[in-house]
C-alpha positions in Angstrom: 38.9 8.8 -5.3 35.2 10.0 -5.0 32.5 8.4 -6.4 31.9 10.7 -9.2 35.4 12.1 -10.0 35.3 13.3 -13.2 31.9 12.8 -14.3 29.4 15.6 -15.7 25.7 15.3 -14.2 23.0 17.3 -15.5 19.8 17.3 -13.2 16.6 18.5 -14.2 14.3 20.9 -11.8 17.2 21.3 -9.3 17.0 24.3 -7.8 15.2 23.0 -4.8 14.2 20.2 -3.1 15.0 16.7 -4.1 16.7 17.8 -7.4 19.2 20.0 -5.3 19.9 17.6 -2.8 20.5 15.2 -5.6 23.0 17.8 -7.3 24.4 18.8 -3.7 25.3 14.9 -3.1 27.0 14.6 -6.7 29.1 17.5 -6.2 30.4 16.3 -2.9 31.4 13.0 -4.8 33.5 14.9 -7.1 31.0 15.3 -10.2 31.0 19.0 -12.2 26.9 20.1 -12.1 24.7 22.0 -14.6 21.3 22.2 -13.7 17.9 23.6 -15.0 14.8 25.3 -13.7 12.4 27.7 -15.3 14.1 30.5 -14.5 18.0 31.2 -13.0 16.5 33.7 -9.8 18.1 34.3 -6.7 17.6 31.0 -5.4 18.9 29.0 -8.4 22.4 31.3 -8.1 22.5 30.4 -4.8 22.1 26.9 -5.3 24.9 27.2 -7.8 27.2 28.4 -5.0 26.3 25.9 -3.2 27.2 23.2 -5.5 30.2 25.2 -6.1 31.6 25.2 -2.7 32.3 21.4 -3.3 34.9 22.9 -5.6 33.7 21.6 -8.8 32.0 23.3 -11.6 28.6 24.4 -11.2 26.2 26.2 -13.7 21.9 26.8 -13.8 20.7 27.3 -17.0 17.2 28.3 -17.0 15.1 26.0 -19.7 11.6 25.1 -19.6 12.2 21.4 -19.6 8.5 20.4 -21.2 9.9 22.5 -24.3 11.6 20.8 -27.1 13.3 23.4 -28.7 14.3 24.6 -25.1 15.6 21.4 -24.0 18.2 20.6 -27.5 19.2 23.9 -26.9 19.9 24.0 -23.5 21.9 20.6 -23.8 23.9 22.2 -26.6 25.1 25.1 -24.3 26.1 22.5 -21.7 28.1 20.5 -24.2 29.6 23.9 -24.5 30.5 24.8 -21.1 31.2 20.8 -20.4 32.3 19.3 -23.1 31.1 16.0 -22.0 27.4 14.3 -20.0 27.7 11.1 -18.2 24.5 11.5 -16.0 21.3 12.8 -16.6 18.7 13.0 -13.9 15.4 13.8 -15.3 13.6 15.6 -12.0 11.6 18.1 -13.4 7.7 17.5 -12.0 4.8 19.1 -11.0 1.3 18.1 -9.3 -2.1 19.7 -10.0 -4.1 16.9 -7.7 -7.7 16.2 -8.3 -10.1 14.0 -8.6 -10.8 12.5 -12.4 -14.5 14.0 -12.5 -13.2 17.1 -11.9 -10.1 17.2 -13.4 -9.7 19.6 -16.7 -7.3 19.2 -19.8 -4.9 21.8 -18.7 -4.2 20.2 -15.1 -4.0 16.6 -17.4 -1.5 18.2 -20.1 0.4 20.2 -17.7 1.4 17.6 -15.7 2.4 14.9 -18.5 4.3 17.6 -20.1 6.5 18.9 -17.3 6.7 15.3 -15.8 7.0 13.0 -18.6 7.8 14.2 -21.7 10.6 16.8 -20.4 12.1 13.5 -19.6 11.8 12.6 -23.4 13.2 15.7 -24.7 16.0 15.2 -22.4 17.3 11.8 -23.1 16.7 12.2 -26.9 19.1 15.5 -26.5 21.5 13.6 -24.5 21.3 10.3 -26.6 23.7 11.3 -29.6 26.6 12.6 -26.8 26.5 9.4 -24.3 26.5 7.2 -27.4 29.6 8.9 -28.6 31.2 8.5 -25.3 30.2 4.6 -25.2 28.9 5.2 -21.8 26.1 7.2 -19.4 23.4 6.8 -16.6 20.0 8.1 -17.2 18.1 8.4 -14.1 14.3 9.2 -14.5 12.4 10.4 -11.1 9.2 7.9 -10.6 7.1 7.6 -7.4 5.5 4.8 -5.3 2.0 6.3 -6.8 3.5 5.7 -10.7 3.6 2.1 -9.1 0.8 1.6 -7.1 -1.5 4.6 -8.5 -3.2 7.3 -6.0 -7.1 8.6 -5.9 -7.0 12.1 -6.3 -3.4 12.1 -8.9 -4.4 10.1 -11.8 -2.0 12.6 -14.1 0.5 12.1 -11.6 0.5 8.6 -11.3 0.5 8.5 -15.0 2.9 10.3 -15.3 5.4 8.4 -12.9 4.3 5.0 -14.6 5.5 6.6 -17.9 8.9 7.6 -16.7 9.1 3.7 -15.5 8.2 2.4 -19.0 10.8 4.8 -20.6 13.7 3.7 -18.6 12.9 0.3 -18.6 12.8 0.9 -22.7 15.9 3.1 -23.0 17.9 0.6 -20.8 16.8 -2.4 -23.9 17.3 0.6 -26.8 21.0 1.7 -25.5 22.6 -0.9 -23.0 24.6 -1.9 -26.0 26.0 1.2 -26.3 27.3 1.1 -22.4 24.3 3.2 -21.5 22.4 2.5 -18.2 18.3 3.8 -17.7 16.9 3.3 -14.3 14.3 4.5 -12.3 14.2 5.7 -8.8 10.9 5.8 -7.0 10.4 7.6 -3.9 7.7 7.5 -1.1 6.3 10.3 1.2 9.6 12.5 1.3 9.6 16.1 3.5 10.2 18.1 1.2 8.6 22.0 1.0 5.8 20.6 -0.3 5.1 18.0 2.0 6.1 20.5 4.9 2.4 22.3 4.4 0.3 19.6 4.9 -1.0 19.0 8.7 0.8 17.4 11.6 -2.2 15.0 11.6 -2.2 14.3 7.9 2.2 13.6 8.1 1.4 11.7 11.2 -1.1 9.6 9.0 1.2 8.9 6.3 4.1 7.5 9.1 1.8 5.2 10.0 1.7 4.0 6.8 5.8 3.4 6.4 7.2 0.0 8.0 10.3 2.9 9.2 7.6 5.1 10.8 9.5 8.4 9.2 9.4 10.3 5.8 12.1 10.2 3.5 14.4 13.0 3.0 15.8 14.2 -0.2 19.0 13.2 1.5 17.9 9.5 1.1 16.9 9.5 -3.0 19.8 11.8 -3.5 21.8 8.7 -2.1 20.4 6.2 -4.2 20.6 8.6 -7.1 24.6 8.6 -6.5 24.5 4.9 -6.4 22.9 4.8 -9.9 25.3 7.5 -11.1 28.1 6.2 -10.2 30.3 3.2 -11.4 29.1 0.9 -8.7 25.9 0.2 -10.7 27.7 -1.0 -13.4 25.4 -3.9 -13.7 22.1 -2.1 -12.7 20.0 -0.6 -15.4 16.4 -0.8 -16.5 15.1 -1.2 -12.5 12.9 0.5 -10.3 14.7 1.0 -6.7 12.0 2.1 -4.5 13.1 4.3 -1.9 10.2 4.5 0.3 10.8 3.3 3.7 9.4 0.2 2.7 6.1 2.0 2.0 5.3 0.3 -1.0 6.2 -4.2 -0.1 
């Protein structure tokens, strides 16, 4: 039997990068996947094929996750295709990188919104429906900078501390109801993103990781299926760092 026979996983933000690798790695354990982004293009469907192949059921919904309204409504029409959530992996992010001086509201807000309180409107959707079931993992996307902070991403690093300090309060607020809240922190992972910075600046950032490599979203996806799935049974309200040992 596969890992995640028979569960339903909702993934935030996971029509690319480490939320599709994350939904990609679910589906190939056996769980059915809806996922959100802003908007179901040609790249979200094609992600949904993707997952599909696995031969489980797949659907994108597009939501804007830093939206309240959006996010309880979204969840509903999930239920409705579904009929059931066992996972929720809140993904959804954004950086707008700059120093504090400089830095303006907008860039501030923007990020807190998408990054942190989507994760909010998420798990207070999905709140009533795992406590029905008696059961669910709630997986909120950190960083090694939410730990350790970063010049330059002060409303990043905020942000990622936040999604710590939720999971670590959902997992005291619901582990009686057989519901687990952890947090998964990744390092420097090679992602689009990080694919446009220099040679010289990746090179920089090796140097910096005890495994001299990035991460892929191969490797959090991993973790994310070990917090999804039954063998973490016993886990909930930690931070697993998933950084190459980037941040000891």
């Amino acid at each position: 039997m596969k890992l995640l026979e028979g569960k339903v996983a909702v993934v935030t933000g996971a029509a690319r990068g480490i939320g599709k690798a994350i939904a990609l790695k679910f589906a190939s354990e056996g769980a059915d996947v809806a996922f959100t982004d802003l908007a179901i293009d040609d790249n979200a469907k094609a992600t949904e094929a993707e997952i599909a192949a696995y031969g489980v059921r797949a659907k994108g919904y597009a939501s804007n996750a830093a939206n309240y309204d959006d996010t309880h409504n979204v969840i509903a029409e999930i239920m409705k295709d579904f009929g059931r959530i066992d996972v929720l992996v809140n993904n959804a992010g954004i950086t707008r990188d700059g120093l504090m001086m400089r830095m303006d509201e907008k860039q501030w807000d923007m990020v807190i919104n998408v990054n942190l309180k989507s994760a909010f409107n998420f798990i207070h959707a999905v709140t009533p429906i795992m406590m029905r079931q008696k059961g669910g993992s709630i997986i909120n996307m950190a960083s090694v900078v939410g730990v350790s902070g970063n010049a330059g991403q002060s409303n990043y690093s905020a942000s990622k501390a936040g999604m710590i300090g939720l999971a670590k309060s959902i997992a005291k607020e619901l582990g009686s109801r057989g519901i687990r809240a952890n947090a998964i922190a990744p390092g420097f992972i090679i992602t689009d993103m990080t694919a446009q910075l220099t040679e010289e600046v990746r090179d920089a950032w090796a140097k910096l990781i005890p495994l001299r490599r990035g991460g892929t979203p191969e490797d959090v996806a991993n973790v994310a299926t070990f917090l999804a799935s039954d063998l973490s049974s016993y886990v909930t309200g930690q931070v697993i760092h998933c950084c190459g040992g980037m941040n000891t």
